[in-house]
C-alpha positions in Angstrom: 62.6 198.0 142.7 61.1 197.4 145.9 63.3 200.1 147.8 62.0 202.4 145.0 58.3 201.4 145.4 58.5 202.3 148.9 60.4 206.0 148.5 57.9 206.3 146.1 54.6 205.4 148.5 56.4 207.3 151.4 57.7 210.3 149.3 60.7 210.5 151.7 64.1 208.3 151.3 64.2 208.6 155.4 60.5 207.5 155.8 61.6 204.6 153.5 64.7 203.7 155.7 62.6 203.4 158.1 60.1 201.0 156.8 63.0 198.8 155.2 65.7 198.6 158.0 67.9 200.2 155.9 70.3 203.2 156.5 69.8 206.6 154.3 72.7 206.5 152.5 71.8 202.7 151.2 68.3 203.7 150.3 69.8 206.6 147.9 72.5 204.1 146.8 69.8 201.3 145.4 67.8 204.4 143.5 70.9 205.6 141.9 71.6 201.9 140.7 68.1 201.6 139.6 68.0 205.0 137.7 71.8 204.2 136.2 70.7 200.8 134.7 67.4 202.2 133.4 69.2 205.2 132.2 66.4 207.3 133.0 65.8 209.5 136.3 62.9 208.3 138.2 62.8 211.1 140.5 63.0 214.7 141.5 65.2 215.6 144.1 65.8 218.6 146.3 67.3 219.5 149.6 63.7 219.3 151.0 61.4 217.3 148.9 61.7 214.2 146.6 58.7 214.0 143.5 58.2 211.6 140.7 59.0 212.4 137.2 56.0 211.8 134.8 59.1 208.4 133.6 58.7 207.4 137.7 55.0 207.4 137.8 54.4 205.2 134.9 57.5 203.4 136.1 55.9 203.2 139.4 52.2 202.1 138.6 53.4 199.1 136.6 56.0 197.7 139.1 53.0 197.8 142.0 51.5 194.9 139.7 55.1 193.0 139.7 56.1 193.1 143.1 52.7 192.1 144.1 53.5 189.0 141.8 56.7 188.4 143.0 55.1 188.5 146.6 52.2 186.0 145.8 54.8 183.5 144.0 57.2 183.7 146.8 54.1 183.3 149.8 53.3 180.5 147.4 56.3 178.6 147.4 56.6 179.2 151.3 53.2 177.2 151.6 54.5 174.1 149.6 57.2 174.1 151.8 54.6 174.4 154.9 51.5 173.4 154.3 51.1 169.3 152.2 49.7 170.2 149.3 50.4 169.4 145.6 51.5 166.3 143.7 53.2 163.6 145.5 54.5 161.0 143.4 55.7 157.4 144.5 56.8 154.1 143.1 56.4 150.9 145.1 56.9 147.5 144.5 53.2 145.6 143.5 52.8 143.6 146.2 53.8 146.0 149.0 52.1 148.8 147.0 48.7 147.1 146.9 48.7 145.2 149.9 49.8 148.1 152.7 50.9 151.4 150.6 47.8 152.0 149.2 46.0 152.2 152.3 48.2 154.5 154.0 48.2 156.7 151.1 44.3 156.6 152.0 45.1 157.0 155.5 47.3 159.8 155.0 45.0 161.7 152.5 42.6 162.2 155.2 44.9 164.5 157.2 46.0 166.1 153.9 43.2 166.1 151.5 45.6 169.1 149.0 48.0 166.1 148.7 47.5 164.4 145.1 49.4 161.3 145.5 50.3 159.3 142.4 50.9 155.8 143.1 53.2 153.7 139.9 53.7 150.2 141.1 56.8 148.6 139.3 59.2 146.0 140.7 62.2 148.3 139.4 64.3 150.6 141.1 63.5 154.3 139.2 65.8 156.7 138.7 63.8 159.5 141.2 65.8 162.3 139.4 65.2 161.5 136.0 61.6 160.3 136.4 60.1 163.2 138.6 59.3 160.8 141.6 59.4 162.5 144.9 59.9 158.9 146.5 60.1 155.2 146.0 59.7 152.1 148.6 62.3 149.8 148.3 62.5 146.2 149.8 65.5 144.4 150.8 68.9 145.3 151.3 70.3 148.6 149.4 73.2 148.8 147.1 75.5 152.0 147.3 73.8 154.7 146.5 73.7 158.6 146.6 69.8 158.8 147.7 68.9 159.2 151.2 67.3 156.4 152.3 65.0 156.2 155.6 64.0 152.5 157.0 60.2 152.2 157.6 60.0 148.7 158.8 61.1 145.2 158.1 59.5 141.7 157.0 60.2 138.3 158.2 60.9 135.4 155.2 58.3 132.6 156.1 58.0 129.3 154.9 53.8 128.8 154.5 50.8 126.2 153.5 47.3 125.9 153.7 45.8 124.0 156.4 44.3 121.6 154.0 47.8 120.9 151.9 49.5 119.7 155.2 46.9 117.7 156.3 47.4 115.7 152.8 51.0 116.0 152.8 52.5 116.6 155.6 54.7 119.2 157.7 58.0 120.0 156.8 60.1 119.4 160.0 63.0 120.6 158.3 64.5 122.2 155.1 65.9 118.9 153.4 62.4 118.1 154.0 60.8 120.5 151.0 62.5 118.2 148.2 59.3 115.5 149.0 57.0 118.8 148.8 55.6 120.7 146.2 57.0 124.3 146.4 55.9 127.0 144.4 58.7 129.4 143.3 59.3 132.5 141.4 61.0 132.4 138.2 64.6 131.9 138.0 65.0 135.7 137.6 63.5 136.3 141.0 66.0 136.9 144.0 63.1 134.7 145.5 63.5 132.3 143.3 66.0 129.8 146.2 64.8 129.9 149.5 67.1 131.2 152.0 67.4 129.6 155.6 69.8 129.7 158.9 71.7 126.2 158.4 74.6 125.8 161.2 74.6 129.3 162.2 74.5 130.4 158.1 72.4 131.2 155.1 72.3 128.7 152.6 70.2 128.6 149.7 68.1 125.6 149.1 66.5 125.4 145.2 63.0 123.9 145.8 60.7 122.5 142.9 57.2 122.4 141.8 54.2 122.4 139.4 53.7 126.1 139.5 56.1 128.8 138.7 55.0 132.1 138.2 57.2 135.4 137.5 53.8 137.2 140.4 54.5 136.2 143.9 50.7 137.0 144.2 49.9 134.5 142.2 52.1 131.7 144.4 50.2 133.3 147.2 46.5 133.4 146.0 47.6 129.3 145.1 48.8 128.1 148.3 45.3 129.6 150.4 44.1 126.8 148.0 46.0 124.2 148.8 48.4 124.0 145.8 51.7 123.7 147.7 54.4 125.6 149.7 55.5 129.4 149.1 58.5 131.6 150.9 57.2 135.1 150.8 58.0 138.2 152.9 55.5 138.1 155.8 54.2 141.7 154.8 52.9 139.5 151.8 51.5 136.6 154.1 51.3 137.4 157.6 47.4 138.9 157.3 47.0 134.9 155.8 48.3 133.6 158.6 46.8 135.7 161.6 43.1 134.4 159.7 44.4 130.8 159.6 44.2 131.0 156.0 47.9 129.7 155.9 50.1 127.8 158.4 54.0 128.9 159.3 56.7 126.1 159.0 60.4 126.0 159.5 60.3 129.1 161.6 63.4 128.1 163.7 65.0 128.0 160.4 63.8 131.3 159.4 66.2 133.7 157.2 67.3 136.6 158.4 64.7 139.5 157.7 64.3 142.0 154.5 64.3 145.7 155.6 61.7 148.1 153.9 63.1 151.7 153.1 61.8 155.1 151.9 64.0 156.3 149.3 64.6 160.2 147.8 66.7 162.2 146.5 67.7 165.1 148.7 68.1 165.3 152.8 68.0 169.2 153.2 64.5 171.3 152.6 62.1 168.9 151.9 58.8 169.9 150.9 55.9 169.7 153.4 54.5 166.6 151.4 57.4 164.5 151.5 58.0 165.2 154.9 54.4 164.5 156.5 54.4 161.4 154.2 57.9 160.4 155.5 56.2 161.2 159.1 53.2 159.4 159.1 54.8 156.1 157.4 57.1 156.0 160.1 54.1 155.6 162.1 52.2 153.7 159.8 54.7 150.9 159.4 56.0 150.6 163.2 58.2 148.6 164.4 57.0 145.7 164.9 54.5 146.5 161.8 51.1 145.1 162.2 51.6 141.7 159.6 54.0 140.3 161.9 51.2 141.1 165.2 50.5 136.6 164.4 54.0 136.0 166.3 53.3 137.8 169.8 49.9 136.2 169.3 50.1 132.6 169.8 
C-alpha cells in the first residue's frame, strides 16, 4: 500500500524507486500483488505514462488517511520505547515500599513527570505476567526463577533497643543472653520470626520470646523507639532509628549474614524507556553502601 501511495504521488514507478530504495522491477512487482488481491486494476499503464483509474483514486484518497495512521501509531510506539512516559506499575514489600520506594518514586518523577507510577504494597511475590506489573522489589534471597532479576542494594540484620530499655534492662553481650530480655517477634509465619546469628563460624537460629507479637514489623519497630523491648529487623527498616539515636545496635559481631534487595521483571531484551530509567536511577538511588547503613562508617 505504501509503495502504491507513493507511484501514485510521484506518477512514475522509477520516481517511486527512487524515493523507496527499491529497484523498478520490485516497485511493479508489489502493484501487481496489490491489484491481484484487490482484484481490481488501480492504474493505467503505458510505455510512457502511468494514470489512476477513477477505482485508484478513491482507493488512493482513503489509504493517505491509513498510512498516516499506521505512521503516527508506529512513531508512537517508538516514543514509549524512548522517551519515560506512560504507566509504570510496581509491587513492593510495605515496609521497603513506604520507608525508601516511595520516595524515589518521588525522586524519579521529577526527571520524568509522563511517568504515572502505580505503587501496590503487598508482602507477596506477584505473578508480574499475570498481574500486569512491569516490576516488583523483592527482599531476601530468590528462589529459581524464570524473571530477570537485577540486585539494587542489600540490608544488614541488626539486633536494636531504645536507649531508655537498656538502661532498665541491660545490654545483651551475647545471643544466649536475649532469653532474660523481652524480644519482640513476628508471628510464627514470618521468616523473621527466629533470629538468625553467626554462632562458631555458622547461622543458627535462636527462638526469642516476648509480650508483643505482631504479624507488622512496623509495629515491633514503632514499639521498641518506646522502650517496649528488643527487635531484629533489616537495617533498611532501622538504620534511620539508629543514625538519630532513637535506637541502639547490639550483638553486631554476631550479626547475620545480610538480605539482598532485587528488582524483579519479566523480560531482559527491549525494555521500555520507563522500566529502564526506573531500573537506572534505582541503581543509583539505592547504592552500594545505601544510605540506612551510612550509621556504621559513622561512629
Amino acid at each position: 500500500m505504501k509503495v502504491f501511495a507513493t507511484v501514485a504521488k510521484n506518477g512514475s514507478f522509477s520516481a517511486a524507486a527512487g524515493e523507496l530504495g527499491m529497484s523498478r522491477a520490485m516497485v511493479s512487482k508489489h502493484i501487481n500483488h496489490l491489484e491481484n488481491s484487490l482484484g481490481i486494476r488501480l492504474l493505467n499503464r503505458t510505455t510512457r505514462h502511468i494514470s489512476l483509474t477513477e477505482v485508484g483514486m478513491s482507493y488512493r484518497d482513503r489509504l493517505n488517511g491509513i498510512l498516516s495512521e499506521i505512521e503516527e501509531t508506529e512513531l508512537s510506539v517508538t516514543q514509549l520505547q524512548s522517551e519515560p512516559r506512560g504507566t509504570l506499575r510496581i509491587m513492593a514489600p510495605p515496609s521497603f515500599g513506604a520507608f525508601h520506594l516511595a520516595r524515589a518514586v518521588t525522586a524519579y518523577k521529577e526527571h520524568h513527570p509522563r511517568v504515572k507510577i502505580e505503587l501496590i504494597l503487598s508482602y507477596r511475590t506477584p505473578d508480574l505476567v499475570e498481574e500486569g506489573m512491569d516490576m516488583a522489589i523483592h527482599v531476601g534471597r530468590l528462589d529459581d526463577s524464570n524473571l530477570v532479576a537485577h540486585q539494587l542494594s542489600s540490608s544488614r540484620m541488626v539486633v536494636c533497643g531504645s536507649p531508655a530499655y537498656f538502661e532498665k534492662r541491660g545490654i545483651p553481650e551475647t545471643p544466649d543472653q536475649l532469653e532474660h530480655h523481652n524480644c519482640l517477634v513476628l508471628e510464627y509465619r514470618s521468616p523473621l520470626s527466629g533470629w538468625k546469628f553467626i554462632l562458631n563460624n555458622s547461622e543458627k537460629i535462636i527462638h526469642v520470646a516476648g509480650n508483643l507479637v505482631s504479624n507488622m514489623a512496623d509495629a515491633l519497630r514503632i514499639a521498641a523507639i518506646k522502650g517496649c523491648g528488643l527487635v531484629q529487623l533489616p537495617s533498611y527498616m532501622v538504620g534511620l532509628d539508629i543514625q538519630s539515636g532513637r535506637l541502639k545496635p547490639v550483638l553486631e559481631k554476631y550479626e547475620a549474614h545480610g538480605v539482598p534487595i532485587y528488582a524483579i521483571y519479566p523480560h531482559r531484551k527491549h525494555l521500555s524507556a520507563k522500566v529502564r530509567t526506573f531500573l537506572d536511577f534505582m541503581q543509583a538511588h539505592f547504592h552500594s553502601p545505601p544510605y540506612w547503613d551510612e550509621w556504621m562508617y559513622q561512629r
